[in-house]
Backbone as CSV, one residue per row, in Angstrom:
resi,resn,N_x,N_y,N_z,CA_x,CA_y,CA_z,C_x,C_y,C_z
1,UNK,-18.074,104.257,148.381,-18.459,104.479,147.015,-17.271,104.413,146.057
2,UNK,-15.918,104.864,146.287,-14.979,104.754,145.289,-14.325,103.787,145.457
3,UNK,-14.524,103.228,146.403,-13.429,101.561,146.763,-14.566,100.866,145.181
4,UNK,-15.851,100.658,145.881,-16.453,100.008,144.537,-16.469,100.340,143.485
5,UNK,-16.467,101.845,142.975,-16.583,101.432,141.551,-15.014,101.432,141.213
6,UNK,-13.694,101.224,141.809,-12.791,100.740,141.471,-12.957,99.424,141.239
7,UNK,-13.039,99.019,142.542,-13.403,97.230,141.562,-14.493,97.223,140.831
8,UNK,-15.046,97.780,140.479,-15.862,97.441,139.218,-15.146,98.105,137.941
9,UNK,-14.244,98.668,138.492,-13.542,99.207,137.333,-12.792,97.821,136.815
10,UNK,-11.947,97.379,137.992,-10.875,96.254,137.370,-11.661,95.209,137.165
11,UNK,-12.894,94.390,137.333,-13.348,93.691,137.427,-13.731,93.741,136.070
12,UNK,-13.932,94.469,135.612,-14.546,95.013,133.849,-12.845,94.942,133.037
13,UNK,-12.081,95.097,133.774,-10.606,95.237,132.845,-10.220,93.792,132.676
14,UNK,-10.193,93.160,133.974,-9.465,91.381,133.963,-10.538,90.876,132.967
15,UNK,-12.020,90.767,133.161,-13.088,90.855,132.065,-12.807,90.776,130.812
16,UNK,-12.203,91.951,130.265,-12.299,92.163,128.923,-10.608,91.853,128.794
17,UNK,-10.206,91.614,129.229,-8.594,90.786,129.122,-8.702,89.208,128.854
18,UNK,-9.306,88.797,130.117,-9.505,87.297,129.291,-10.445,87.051,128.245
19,UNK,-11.602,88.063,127.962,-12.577,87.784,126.841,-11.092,87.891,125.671
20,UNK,-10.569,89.162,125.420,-9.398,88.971,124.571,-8.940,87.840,124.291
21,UNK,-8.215,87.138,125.618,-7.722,85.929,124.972,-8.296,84.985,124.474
22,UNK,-9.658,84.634,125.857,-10.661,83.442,124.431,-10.607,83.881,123.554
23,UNK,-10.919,85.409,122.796,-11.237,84.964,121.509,-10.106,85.105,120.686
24,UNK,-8.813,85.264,121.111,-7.445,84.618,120.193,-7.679,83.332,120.171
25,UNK,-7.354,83.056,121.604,-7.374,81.130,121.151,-8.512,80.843,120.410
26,UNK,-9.780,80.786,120.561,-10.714,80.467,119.749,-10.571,80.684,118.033
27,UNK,-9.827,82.095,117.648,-9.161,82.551,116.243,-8.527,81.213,115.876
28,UNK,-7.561,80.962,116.486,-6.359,80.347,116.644,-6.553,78.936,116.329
29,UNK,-7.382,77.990,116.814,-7.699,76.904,117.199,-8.676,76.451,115.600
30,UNK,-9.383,77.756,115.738,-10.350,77.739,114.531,-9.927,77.342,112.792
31,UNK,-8.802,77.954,113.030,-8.013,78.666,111.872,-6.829,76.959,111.894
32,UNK,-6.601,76.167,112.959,-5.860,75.415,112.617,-6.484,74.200,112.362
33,UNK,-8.100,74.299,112.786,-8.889,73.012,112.590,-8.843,73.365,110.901
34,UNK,-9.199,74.241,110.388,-9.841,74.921,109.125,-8.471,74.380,108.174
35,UNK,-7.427,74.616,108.457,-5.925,74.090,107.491,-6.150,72.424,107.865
36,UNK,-6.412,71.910,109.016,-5.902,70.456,108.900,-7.456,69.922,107.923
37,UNK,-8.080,70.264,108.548,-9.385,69.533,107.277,-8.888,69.356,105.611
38,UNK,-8.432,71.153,105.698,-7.902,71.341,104.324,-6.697,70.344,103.823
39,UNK,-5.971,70.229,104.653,-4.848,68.891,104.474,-5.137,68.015,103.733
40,UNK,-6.726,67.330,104.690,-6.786,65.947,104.468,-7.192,65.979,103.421
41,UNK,-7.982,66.651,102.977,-9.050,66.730,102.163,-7.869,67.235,100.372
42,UNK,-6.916,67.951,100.566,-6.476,67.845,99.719,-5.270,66.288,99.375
43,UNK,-5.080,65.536,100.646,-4.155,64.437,100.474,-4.835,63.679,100.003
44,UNK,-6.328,63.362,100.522,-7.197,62.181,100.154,-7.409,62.239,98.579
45,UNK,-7.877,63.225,97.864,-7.804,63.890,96.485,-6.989,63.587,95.532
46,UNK,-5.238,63.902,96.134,-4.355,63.556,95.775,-4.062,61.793,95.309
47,UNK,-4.237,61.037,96.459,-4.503,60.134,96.574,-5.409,59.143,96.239
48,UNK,-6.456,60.022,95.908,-7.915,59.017,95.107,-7.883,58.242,96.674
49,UNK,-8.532,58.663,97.869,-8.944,57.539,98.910,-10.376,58.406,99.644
50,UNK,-10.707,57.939,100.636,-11.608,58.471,100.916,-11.105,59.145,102.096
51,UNK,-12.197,60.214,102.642,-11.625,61.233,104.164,-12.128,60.791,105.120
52,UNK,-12.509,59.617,105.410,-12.793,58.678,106.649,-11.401,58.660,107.417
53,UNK,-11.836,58.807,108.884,-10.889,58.501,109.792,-10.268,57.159,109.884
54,UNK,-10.854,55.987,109.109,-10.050,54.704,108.948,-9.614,54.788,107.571
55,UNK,-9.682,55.650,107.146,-8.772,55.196,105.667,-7.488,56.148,106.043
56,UNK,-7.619,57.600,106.734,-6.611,58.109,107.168,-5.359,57.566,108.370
57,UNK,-6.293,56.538,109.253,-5.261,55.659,110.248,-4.599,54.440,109.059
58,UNK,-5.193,54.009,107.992,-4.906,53.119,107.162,-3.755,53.536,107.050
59,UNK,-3.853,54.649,106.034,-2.862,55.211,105.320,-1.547,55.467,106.387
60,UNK,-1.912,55.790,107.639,-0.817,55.931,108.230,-0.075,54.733,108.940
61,UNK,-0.776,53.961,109.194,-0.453,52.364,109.542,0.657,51.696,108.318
62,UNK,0.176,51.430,107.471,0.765,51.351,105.931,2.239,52.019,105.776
63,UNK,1.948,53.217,105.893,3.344,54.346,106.163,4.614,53.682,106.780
64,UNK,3.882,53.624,108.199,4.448,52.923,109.414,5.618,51.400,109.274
65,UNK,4.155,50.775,108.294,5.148,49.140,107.775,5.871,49.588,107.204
66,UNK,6.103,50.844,105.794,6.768,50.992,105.181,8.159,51.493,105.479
67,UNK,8.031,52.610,106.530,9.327,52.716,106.998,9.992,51.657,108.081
68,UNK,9.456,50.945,108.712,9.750,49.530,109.010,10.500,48.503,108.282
69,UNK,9.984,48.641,106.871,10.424,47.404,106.178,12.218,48.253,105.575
70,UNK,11.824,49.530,105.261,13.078,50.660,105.037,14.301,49.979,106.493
71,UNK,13.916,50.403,107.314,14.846,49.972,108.781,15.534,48.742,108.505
72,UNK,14.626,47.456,108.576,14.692,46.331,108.139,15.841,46.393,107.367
73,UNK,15.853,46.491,106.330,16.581,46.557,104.961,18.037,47.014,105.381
74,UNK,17.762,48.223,106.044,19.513,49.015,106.264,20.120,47.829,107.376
75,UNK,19.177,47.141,108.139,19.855,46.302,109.161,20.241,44.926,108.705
76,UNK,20.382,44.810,107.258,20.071,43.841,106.833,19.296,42.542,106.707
77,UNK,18.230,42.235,107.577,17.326,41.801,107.951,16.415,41.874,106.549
78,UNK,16.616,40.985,105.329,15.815,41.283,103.991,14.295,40.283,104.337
79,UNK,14.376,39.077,105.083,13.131,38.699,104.926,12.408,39.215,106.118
80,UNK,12.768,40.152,106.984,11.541,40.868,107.999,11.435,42.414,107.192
81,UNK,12.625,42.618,106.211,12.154,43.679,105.373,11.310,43.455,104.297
82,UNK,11.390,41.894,103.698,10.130,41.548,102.759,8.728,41.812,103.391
83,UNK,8.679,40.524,104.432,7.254,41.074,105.107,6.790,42.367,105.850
84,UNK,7.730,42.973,106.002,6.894,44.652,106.211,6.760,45.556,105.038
85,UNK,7.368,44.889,103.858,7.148,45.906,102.655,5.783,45.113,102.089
86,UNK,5.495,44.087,102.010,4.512,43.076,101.595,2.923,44.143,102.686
87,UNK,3.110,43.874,103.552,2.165,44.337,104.655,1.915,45.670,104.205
88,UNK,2.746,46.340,104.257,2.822,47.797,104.237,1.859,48.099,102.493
89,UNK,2.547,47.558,101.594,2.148,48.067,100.233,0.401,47.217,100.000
90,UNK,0.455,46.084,100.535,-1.065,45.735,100.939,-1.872,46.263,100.856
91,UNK,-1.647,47.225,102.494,-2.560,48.302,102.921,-2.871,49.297,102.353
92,UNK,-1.604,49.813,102.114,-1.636,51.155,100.890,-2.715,50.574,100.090
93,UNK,-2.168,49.687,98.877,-3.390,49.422,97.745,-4.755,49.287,98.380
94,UNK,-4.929,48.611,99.471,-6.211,48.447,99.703,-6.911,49.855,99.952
95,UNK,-6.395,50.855,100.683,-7.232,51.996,100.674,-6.695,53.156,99.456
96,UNK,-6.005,52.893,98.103,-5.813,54.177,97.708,-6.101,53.460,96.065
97,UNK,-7.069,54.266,95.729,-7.835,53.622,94.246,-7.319,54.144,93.039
């Protein structure tokens, strides 16, 4: 009789130990989905674009040429820095109104 309700003692403790942690991480996870939405949603705004997941890979693709064509430039390389600034500012205009 006391062997069991010891383990039912700890069995109720490890229990309510990991319920604890799910529900940090779950806090946690919640709370960082809740800021990145907020991100986008204030960059897209900023930006006049839309909060589609292809206008957000756009925008970051675009980025991408842009610091490319930046590289380019310091390596002196001006006409592979033309066409990645050409590419790059493209894209930008095409998704930001």
């Amino acid at each position: 009789m006391q062997v069991e309700s010891f383990f039912e003692w700890l069995g109720q403790a490890i229990g309510s130990v990991i319920r604890f942690i799910v529900d940090l991480l779950s806090g946690l996870f919640n709370t960082l989905t809740h800021a990145g939405g907020n991100f986008v949603d204030g960059l897209s705004r900023a930006l006049g674009m839309d909060t589609s997941i292809i206008s957000i890979i756009t925008l970051l693709i675009g980025l991408m040429f842009l610091y490319s064509a930046i590289r380019a430039f310091m390596r002196a390389s001006i006409i592979l820095g033309l066409i990645w600034l050409v590419i790059g500012l493209w894209l930008l205009s095409w998704i930001i109104h």
